[in-house]
N, C-alpha and C positions, 0 to 999 in steps of 0.2 A: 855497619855504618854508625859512626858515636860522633854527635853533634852536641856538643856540650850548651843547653840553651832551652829553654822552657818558652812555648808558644802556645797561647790559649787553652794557657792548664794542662797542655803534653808535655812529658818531661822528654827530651831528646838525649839526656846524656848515657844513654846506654839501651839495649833492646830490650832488656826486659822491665825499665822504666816506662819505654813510650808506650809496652804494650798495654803495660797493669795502667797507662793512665789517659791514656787516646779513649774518645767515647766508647767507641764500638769496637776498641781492641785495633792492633796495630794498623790491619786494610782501614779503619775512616782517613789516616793522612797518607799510607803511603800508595793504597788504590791499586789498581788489575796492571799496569804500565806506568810507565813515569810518565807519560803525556797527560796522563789523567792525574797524577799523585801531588796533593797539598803540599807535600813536604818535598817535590819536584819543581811546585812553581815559588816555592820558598826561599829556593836557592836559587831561582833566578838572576842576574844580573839586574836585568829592566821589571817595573813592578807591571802592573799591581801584585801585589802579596795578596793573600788571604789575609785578611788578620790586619792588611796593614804593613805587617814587620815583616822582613828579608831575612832573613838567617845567611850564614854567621850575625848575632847582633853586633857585636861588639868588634870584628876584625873586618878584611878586608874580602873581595868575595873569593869561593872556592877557583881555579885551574880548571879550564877547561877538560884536561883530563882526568882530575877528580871526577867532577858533573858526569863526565866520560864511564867512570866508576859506579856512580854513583844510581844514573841509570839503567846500567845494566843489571845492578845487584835488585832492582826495584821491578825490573822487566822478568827475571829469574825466580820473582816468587819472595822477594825481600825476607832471605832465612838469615839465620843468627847465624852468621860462620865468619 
């Protein structure tokens, strides 16, 4: 998953940025499920955000069957593949 976009000092544009810069290493945003995962309720459509900010900052939100993707990769153990 590569979200090109920096949120509260995480870098998102690549896995092994978010990991080397997310507090406590990549689980503090992306968490055990995406129900529970910062960077699940980031992409939300409707906020609150964490943070505030929505991710994508700058474009339009992600397709539903991104988000589709997007949880499932996160439910799986969110691995670098």
């Amino acid at each position: 998953c590569h979200i090109s976009a920096h949120s509260g000092g995480v870098n998102l544009s690549n896995y092994q940025t978010m990991k080397a810069s997310a507090p406590a290493g990549a689980s503090s945003i992306i968490g055990a499920s995406h129900a529970g995962s910062v960077l699940w309720q980031m992409l939300q459509p409707a906020g609150p955000w964490p943070g505030g900010v929505r991710m994508p900052l700058a474009g339009g939100y992600l397709a539903p069957d991104q988000l589709d993707k997007i949880a499932a990769w996160i439910d799986q153990g969110a691995k670098n593949n």
